[in-house]
N, C-alpha and C positions, 0 to 999 in steps of 0.2 A: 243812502245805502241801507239803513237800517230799516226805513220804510220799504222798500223793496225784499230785502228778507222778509219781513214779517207778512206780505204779502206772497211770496213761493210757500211760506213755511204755512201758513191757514189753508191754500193751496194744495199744497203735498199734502197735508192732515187733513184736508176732508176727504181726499181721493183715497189714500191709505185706510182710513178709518172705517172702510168698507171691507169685508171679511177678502180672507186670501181669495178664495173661489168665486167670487164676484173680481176679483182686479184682474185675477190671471186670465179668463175667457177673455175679459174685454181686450188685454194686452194682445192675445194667440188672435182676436179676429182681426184687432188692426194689423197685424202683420199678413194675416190670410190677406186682407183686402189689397195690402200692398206685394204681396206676390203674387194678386191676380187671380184667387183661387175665384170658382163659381160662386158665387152667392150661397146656394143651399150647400154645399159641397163645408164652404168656411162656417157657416153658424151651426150644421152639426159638428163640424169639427171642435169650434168653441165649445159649443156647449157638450160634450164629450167632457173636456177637461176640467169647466166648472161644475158636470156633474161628478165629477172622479174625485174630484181634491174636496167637496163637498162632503162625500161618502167617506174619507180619509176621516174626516173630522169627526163625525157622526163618529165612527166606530172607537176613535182615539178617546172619544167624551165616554162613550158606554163603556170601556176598555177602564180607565180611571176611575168612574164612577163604579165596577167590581172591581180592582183592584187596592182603591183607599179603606172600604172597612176592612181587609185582610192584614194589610201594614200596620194600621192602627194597631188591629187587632195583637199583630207580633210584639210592637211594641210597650203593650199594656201586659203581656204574658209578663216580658222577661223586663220588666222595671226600667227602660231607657228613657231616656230624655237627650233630647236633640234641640238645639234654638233658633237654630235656621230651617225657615218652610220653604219646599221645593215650589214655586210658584210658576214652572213652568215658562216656556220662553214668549206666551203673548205679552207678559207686563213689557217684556225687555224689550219687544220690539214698541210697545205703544211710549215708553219713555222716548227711545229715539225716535219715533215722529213727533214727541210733542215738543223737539228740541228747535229753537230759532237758525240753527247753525246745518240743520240736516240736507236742505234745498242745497245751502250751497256745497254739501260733501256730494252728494248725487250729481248736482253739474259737474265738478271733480271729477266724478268713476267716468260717469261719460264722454268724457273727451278724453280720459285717460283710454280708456277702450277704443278709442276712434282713432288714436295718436298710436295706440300699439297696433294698431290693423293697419293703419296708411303706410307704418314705417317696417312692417314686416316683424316687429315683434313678437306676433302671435296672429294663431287663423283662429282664435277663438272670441263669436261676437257673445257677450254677455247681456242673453238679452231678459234674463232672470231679474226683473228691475224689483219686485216682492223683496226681494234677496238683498238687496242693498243695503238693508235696514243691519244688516251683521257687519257692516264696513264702515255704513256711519257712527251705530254704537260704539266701537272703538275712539273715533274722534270724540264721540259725547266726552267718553269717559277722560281721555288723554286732555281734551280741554280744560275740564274741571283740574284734574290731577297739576296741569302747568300752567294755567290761565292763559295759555297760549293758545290762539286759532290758528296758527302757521303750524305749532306741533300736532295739531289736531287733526290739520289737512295730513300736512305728512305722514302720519302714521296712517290714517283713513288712506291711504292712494300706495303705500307700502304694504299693506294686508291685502288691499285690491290685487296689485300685480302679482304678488306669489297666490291669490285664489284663482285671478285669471290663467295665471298659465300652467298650474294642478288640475282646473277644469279642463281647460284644453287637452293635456297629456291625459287626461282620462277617458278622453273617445274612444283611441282604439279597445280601451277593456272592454266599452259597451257595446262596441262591434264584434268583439271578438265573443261576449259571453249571453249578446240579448241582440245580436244580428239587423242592430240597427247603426247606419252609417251616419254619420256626421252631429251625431247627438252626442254630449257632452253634459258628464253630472257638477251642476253649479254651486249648490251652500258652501258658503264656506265651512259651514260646521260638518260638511259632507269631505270635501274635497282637500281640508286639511291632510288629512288622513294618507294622502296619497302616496308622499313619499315614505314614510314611516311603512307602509303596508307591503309597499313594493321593497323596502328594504330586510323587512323580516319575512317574506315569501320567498326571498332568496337565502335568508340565515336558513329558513327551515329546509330549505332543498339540499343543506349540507350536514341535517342530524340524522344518524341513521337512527333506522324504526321508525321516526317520523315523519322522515316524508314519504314512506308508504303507506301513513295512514291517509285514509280519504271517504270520508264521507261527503256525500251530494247528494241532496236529496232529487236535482234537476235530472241527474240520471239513475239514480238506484229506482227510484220511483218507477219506470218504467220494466222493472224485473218483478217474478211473481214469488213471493218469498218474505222474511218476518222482515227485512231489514225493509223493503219496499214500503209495510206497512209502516214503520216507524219512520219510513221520512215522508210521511203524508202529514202536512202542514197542519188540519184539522188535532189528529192523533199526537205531534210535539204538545197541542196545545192542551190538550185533555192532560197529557203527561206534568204539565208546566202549574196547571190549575188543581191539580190532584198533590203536587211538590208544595206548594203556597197556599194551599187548604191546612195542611199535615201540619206547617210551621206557625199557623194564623191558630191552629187550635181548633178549627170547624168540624161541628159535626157531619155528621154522614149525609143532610140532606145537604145543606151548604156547601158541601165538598163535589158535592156530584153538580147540582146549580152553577157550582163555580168553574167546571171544569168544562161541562159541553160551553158555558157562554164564551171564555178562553177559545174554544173549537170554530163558535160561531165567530169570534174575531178573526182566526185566522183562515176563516173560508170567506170573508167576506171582502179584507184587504184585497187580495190579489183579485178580484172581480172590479175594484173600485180603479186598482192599477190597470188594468185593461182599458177598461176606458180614458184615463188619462193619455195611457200609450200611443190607442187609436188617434187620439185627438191631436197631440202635440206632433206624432211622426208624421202627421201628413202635413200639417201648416209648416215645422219646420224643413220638411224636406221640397215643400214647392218655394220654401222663402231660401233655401241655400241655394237655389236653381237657379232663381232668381237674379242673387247677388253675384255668384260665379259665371253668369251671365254679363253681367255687367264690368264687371271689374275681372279681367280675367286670372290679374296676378292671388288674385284670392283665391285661388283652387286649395279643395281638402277644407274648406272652412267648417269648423262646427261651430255649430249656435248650444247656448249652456241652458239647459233646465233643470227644474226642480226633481228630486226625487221618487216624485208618483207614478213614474212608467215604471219604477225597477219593481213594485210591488209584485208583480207576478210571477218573481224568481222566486221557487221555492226555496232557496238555500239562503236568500237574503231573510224572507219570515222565519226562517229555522233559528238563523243566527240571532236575531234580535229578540224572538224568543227566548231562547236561551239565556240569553245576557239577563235578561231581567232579572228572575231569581237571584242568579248572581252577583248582581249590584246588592240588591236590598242583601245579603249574605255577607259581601265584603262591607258594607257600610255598619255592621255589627262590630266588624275585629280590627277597622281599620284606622290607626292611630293618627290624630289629627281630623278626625271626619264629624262634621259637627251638622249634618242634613240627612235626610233618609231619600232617596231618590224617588217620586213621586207625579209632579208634573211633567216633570219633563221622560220620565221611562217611556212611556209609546215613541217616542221619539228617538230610540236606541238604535229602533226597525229601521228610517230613514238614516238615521249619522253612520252604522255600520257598513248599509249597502255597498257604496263601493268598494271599501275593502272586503267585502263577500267575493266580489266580480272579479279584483286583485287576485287575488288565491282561488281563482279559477272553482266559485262554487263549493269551494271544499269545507264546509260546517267547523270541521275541527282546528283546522288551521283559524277560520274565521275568528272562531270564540279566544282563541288564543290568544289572540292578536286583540281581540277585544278586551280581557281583562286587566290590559296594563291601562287601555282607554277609559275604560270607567272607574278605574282606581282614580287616578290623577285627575276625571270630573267631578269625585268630589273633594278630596285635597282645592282645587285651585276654586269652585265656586264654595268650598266652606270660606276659604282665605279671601275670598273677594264678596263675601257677601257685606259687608260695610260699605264697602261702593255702591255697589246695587240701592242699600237702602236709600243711601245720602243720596243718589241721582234720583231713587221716587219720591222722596220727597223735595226735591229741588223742581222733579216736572210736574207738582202735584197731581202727579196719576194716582188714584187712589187705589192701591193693594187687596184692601179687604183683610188685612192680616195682625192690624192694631201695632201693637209698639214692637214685633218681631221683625227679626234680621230677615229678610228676603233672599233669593238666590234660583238659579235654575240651575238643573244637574246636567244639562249636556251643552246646553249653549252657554250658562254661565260660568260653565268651568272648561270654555273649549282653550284646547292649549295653546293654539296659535294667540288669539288675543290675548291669554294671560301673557306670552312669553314677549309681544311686542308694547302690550302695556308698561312690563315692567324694564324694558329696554329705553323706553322712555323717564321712568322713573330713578333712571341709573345704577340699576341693579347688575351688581359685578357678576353673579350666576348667568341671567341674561344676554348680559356680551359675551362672556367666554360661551356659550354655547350657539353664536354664530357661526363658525368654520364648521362645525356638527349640523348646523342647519343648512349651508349651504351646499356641502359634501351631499346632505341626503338628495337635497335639489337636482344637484347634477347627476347622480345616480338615477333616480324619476326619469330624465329627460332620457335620458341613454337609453335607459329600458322604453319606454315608450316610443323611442323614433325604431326599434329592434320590432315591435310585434307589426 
């Protein structure tokens, strides 16, 4: 048996250790190929999305690389000292591939996803397999925590079914807001988010004054007038870079440098989303054809992806723009926060989106909704960076970061895993806050079988 693991797990880790944009094309043309698409029709398709998630990355690295001397920079003004570095979520996912136990949590989701489709549990195929690496980190962690591989499976196959069936209850938003059918937003760092979103999109429907307020930039944009200018993606970003100059201390060249490349990021994302769009809507709509073809009791099936088609909603770049400032802001005042948000902030853009789509596009509500999100990402990965470290150096993945606490700001302090981590660890706050997490579930479900 052990020989066997360590055989899947060298396996899984040489195929993983291949960047996301090279796994995912290869994954999108075997499915082309198994839906039959044409030959040339499937490898532009592919390569569509490995060139789109490629371009993601590219701008995320130039995005970080102007953004870190500015942070720096804040921090050196006003005397702070933080001791955990935001290292961003590649570490976290390359600890769990280099874990012996991860092959067999992936066999796990997969028959778990095959067992909720056969029995009608869910029409959602999860075929985001990049993504798995957020369901088996959980087990990493929960193994260490109990020495238990049974608590490890369980909590890994219990994060699964509440991502699986958040992803699924998230189609109709993508339908309804980016008019694409049977696609389905899959991270679970994405799709956490779901019922929380759907549940304060409804508090906010009952404040007055605010829920008439509404900015979207997917439709104001189209009016000719100052508000149109200002929801041009380019222009937040000049706004956003001109905000984060101001507070970094830069002068006048620095400020202006800083502010069109800020512009250049955000005219370039939504170009990189399109392509991914193209690429993903055609294979996964010839492979849903395919399967509802075959199996007829699967009607309405959606298949789950990554977050790279939503890039071309202006309201989804507005909002995670946005946000950003305001992390590194609340990370200044905010008691118990021992990180500055850093690698992981491009990554705002993606974990917000579908609560963009939730709230119908609307900026203001979005942000709203977003500032309790990254308050509690850094509360829960300050408090969990001792984990983090103890797991890199357990997988001897080397950090680059010396004898400091590690942690990522939006994947390591995503709430669902802290809150099933510590459900495992016997934490009385954690139980008592199941009936709250199941109530939100069921509310999700209701609202989504309504649109």
């Amino acid at each position: 048996m052990d020989t066997l693991l360590t055989t899947l797990s060298n396996a899984f880790t040489a195929f993983f250790a291949f960047k996301a944009y090279v796994i995912l094309p290869v994954i999108m043309l075997l499915l082309a190929f198994i839906a039959r698409m044409r030959f040339k029709k499937a490898l532009l398709a592919a390569i569509h999305v490995g060139a789109g998630f490629a371009g993601v990355f590219i701008v995320f690295s130039f995005f970080v690389a102007q953004i870190s001397p500015a942070i720096e920079s804040m921090i050196r003004l006003r005397s702070l000292a933080y001791p955990v570095i935001d290292i961003g979520w590649p570490p976290l996912a390359a600890i769990t591939w280099s874990s012996a136990l991860t092959p067999l949590f992936l066999v796990a989701i997969m028959l778990l996803n095959v067992l909720m489709l056969v029995t009608g549990v869910t029409r959602n195929l999860y075929l985001d397999l990049w993504n798995y690496w957020h369901f088996a980190f959980l087990g990493v962690m929960v193994q260490s925590l109990t020495g238990s591989v049974l608590c490890a499976i369980l909590a890994t196959l219990a994060i699964a079914v509440f991502t699986i069936k958040t992803t699924e209850w998230s189609a109709p938003y993508v339908k309804r807001e980016m008019g694409l059918d049977g696609i389905a937003v899959s991270p679970l760092s994405v799709s956490t988010f779901l019922p929380y979103s759907v549940a304060l999109d409804r508090l906010f429907d009952h404040i007055p004054g605010l829920k008439k307020l509404n900015w979207n930039p997917s439709v104001n944009r189209q009016k000719d007038s100052m508000v149109s200018l200002l929801s041009e993606p380019m222009i937040i970003g000049i706004l956003v870079g001109v905000f984060l100059s101001f507070l970094a201390g830069y002068s006048l060249k620095q400020t202006l440098e800083t502010a069109v490349n800020f512009a250049a990021v955000m005219f370039l994302l939504p170009q990189c989303g399109g392509l991914i769009g193209s690429g993903m809507g055609e294979i996964s709509h010839a492979f849903k054809v395919l399967v509802e073809k075959r199996f007829p009791h699967m009607e309405n099936l959606s298949i789950a992806m990554d977050t790279g088609f939503l890039l071309t909603n202006p309201s989804v770049i507005a909002t995670g723009l946005i946000l950003m400032p305001l992390s590194i802001l609340l990370a200044f005042i905010l008691p118990g926060n021992r990180v500055i948000p850093l690698g992981d902030l491009p990554n705002l853009i993606s974990v917000i989106s579908l609560t963009v789509l939730i709230m119908r596009g609307n900026v203001i509500r979005s942000v709203l909704a977003g500032i309790p999100i990254v308050a509690t990402f850094m509360i829960f990965a300050s408090r969990l960076a001792p984990v983090f470290t103890a797991e890199a150096a357990r997988s001897r993945v080397d950090m680059g970061t010396g004898s400091s606490e590690i942690t990522a700001f939006t994947d390591g302090g995503n709430q669902l895993r802290f809150w099933v981590y510590n459900l495992f660890d016997g934490n009385w706050i954690a139980i008592a806050a199941i009936p709250v997490v199941l109530a939100l579930m069921i509310h999700a479900w209701r609202r989504s079988r309504a649109l």
